[in-house]
N, C-alpha and C positions, 0 to 999 in steps of 0.2 A: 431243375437247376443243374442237375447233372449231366445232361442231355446238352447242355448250352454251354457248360465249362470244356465237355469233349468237344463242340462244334470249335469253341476260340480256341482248346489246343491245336486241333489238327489242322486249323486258320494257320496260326503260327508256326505249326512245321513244315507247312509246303512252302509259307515265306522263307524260310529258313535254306531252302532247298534250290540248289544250282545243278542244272544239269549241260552239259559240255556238249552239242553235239559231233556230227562228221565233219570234217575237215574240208574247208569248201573246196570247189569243182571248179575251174573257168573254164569254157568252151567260146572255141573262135567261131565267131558266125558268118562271117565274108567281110566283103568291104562295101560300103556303100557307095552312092554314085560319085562322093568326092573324092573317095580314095580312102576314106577314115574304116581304121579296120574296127570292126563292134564285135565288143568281147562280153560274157554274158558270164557272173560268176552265181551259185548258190551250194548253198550250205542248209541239213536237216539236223533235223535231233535233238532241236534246245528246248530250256527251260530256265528261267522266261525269255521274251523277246528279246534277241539280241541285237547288235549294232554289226552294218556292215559297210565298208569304207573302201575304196577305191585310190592308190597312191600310185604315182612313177618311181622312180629311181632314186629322186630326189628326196623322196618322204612326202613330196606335195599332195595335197589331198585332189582327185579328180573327182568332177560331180557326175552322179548316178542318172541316167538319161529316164529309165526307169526301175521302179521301186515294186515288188510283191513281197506278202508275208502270208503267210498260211500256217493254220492252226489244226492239227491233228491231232484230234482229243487231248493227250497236254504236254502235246511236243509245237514246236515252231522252225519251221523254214523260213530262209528269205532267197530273196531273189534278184539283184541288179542288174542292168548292163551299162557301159560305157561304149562312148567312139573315140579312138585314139589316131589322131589327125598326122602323127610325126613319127620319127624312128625313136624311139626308146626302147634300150636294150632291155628291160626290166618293169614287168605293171605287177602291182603288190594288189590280190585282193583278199582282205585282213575282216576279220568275224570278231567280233568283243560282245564277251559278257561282265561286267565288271571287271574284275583283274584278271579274268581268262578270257586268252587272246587266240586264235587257231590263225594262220595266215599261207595262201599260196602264191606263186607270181608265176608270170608266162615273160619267157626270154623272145625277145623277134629279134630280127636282123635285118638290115636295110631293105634288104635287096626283097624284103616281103613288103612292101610302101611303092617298089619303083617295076616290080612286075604285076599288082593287083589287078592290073586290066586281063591278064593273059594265065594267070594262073593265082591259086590262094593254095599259100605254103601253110599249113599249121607245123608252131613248133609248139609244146606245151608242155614246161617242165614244172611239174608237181612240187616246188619246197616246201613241207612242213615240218615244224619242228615235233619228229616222230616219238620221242625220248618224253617230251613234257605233254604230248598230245596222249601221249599213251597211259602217262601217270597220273595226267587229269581226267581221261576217260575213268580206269578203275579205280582213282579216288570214289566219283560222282558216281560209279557204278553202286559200292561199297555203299554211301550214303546212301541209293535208293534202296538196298537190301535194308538199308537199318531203320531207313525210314518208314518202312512195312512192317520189321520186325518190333517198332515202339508202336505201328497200329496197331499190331495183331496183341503188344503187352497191354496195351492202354482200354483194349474192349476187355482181355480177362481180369483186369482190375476192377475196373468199373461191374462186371459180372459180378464178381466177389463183394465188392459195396455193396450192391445191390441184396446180395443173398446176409451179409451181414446186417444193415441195414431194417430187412423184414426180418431178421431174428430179433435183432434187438425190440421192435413191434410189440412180438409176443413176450421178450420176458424182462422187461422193465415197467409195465402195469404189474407185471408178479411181483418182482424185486421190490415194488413201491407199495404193495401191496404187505408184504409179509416187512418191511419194516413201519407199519404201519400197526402190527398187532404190538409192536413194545410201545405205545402211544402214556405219553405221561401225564397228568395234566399239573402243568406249568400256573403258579400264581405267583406274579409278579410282588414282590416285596418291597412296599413304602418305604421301610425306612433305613432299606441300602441305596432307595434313589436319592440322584443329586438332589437338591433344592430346586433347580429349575424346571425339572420334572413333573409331570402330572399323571399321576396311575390314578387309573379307575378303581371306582369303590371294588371291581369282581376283582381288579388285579389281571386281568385280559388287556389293557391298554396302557399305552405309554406315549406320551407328547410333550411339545415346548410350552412352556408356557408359565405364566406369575401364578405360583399356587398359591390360595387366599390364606393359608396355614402358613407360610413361610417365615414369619415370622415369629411363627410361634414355636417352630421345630429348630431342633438344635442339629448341628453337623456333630452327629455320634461319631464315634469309630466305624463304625458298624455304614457309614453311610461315605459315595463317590463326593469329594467338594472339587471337584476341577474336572473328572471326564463325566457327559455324560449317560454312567450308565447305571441299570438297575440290577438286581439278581431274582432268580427266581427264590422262593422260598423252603423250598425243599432239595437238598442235594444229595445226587446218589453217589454209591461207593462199590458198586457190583451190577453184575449182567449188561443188559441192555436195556436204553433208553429213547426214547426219540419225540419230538416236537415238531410241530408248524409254524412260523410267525410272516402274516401278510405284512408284506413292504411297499407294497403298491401306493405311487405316489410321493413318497418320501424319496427323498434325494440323497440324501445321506446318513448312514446307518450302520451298526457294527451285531452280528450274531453271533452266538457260541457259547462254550462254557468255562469255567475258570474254577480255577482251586478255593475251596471254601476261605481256605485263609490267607485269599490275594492280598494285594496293598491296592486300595482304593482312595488314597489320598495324594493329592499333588498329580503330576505329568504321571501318568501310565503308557509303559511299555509294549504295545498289545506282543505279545508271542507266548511260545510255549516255556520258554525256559523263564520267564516272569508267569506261569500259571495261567496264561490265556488262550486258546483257541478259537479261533475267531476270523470269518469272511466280513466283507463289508462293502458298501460304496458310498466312496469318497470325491469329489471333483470331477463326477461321469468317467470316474473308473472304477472297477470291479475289484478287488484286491485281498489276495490270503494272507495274514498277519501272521509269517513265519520268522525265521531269526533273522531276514532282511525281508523287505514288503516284496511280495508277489505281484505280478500284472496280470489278472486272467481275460481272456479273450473269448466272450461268449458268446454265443449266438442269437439270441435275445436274452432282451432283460426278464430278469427275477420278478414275478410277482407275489409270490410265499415262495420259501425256502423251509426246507426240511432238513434238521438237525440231528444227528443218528450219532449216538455212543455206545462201544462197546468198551467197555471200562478192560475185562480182562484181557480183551486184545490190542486195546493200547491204541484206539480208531475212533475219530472225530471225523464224522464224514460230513457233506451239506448236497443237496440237490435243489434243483430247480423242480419243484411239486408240478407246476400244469404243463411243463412242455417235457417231463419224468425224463430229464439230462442232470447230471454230474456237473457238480459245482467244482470240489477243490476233496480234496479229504488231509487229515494228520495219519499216518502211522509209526507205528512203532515206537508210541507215546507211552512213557511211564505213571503210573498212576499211582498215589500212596492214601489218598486223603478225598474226603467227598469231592464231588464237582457240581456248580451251580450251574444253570441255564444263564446265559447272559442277554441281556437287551440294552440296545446303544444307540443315539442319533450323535455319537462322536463328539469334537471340541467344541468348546464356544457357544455362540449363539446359533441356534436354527432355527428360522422364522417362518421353516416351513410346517403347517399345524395338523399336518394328517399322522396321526397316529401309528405306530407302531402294532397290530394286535396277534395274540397267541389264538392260534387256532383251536375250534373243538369242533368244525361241521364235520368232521370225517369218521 
């Protein structure tokens, strides 16, 4: 992937790149048998092809009798010639690259049209405009140094990817590994979930659903009647802790932990300064529930998520478990009072019926 993102830069930096060449050349070639003197101009050194044009005096364009362009490794020449049948004090032959323009002209004078038979005068006055010819060269000089010196940074970047990349290899199985010995194990508590909720008898699962009790359970204090989520049943208040919970399949859903004595009644706020910490997705977006909603941009989707708290350092972290990447993290969280594990398929209705479940194969 990274091999194909350098190929499309360095695509787009030689697009990017104009180079100006030499200043063209016209050369008289004699006259031919009508009298038409043939004049021959070319110009080396560009990038990319350029346009070359044939004018009088007048500015009128004169057409090219013939046409060459030659390619040398990744420069270009071209090559015209014209027959100039009349006395014009002035023939302009003009080079365009886009808005750089290089142009020379040859002066005659009559009197080279009315002795052709007996002698062939060359006059040939070189005009170029030397001042912007010159500023345009070590402009386009300047770019090609830079544009070697962004190759030359863009391979030690990519080296450095590379070498960070195979560290990270080796010590994020570690890192997943050693937050994997504060392993808790998480049971979901009936009777903080909503009503429309369904925990499994272990307390490992959570789904949408008409629970056949519903009517017989009452909305306690103690229990979500509008979001919905559940709590784990045991809350810590020291060291460190950490969980699994498979999301795979589920489309909408909210993880984290919350202050034992959140408010779970009516619209919940998710952040921290309302006692929640909390990732999620919502509307096929990714999102960290901070004092305004986060957008995260991941590179694939979560299929468990790993949950990590470190109460005295004030750090709610989450990971993506199988592809062992960096979710979002909290820091430099205040902590005063336990914290519950939280499980959420969010507002309303979700009629999608795969389950929520806390992990214990690890």
């Amino acid at each position: 992937m990274h091999h194909s993102n350098s190929l499309q830069s360095e695509s787009l930096m030689k697009d990017f790149i104009i180079v100006v060449g030499h200043p063209p050349v016209i050369t008289v070639d004699g006259f031919d048998h009508s009298g038409g003197l043939h004049l021959q101009c070319e110009s080396e050194g560009w990038y990319p092809e350029p346009d070359l044009e044939w004018l009088d005096s007048e500015g009128v364009s004169l057409s090219s009798e013939t046409k060459e362009t030659h390619r040398n490794t990744d420069r270009f020449s071209v090559k015209h010639t014209t027959t100039v049948h009349h006395s014009d004090d002035k023939i302009h032959c003009r080079v365009k690259l886009r808005h750089h323009m290089l142009e020379t002209l040859i002066i005659s004078s009559s009197n080279m049209f009315s002795s052709w038979r007996t002698s062939v005068i060359m006059i040939s006055v070189a005009v170029v405009l030397s001042v912007i010819a010159g500023i345009l060269i070590a402009v386009f000089a300047r770019k090609n140094r830079d544009y070697d010196q962004l190759q030359n940074e863009q391979r030690r970047l990519q080296h450095e990817l590379d070498q960070h990349l195979q560290l990270l290899k080796t010590i994020i199985p570690k890192a997943l590994t050693h937050l994997r010995t504060h392993k808790v194990n998480v049971i979901l508590d009936a009777d903080t979930a909503h009503l429309r909720l369904i925990v499994s008898d272990d307390g490992k699962q959570v789904r949408y659903g008409k629970n056949r009790q519903t009517e017989r359970v009452d909305g306690g204090k103690d229990r979500f009647d509008d979001y919905l989520g559940v709590l784990g049943k045991d809350g810590f208040s020291s060291g460190c802790f950490y969980f699994e919970v498979q999301v795979k399949g589920q489309t909408r859903w909210h993880l984290g932990v919350t202050r034992e004595s959140v408010r779970r009644k009516g619209l919940i706020n998710l952040s921290p300064e309302d006692g929640y910490w909390t990732v999620g997705l919502f509307g096929g977006e990714y999102r960290a529930y901070e004092s305004s909603t986060v957008s995260l941009s991941l590179s694939v989707n979560p299929q468990r998520v790993g949950v990590f708290v470190n109460y005295e350092k004030g750090l709610v972290s989450f990971c993506d478990v199988e592809s062992m990447s960096h979710i979002s993290s909290f820091t430099n969280q205040s902590f005063h009072e336990k914290l519950n594990p939280l499980v959420s398929l969010g507002y309303g209705r979700n009629e999608n019926p795969t389950p929520l479940i806390i992990c214990d194969d690890y």
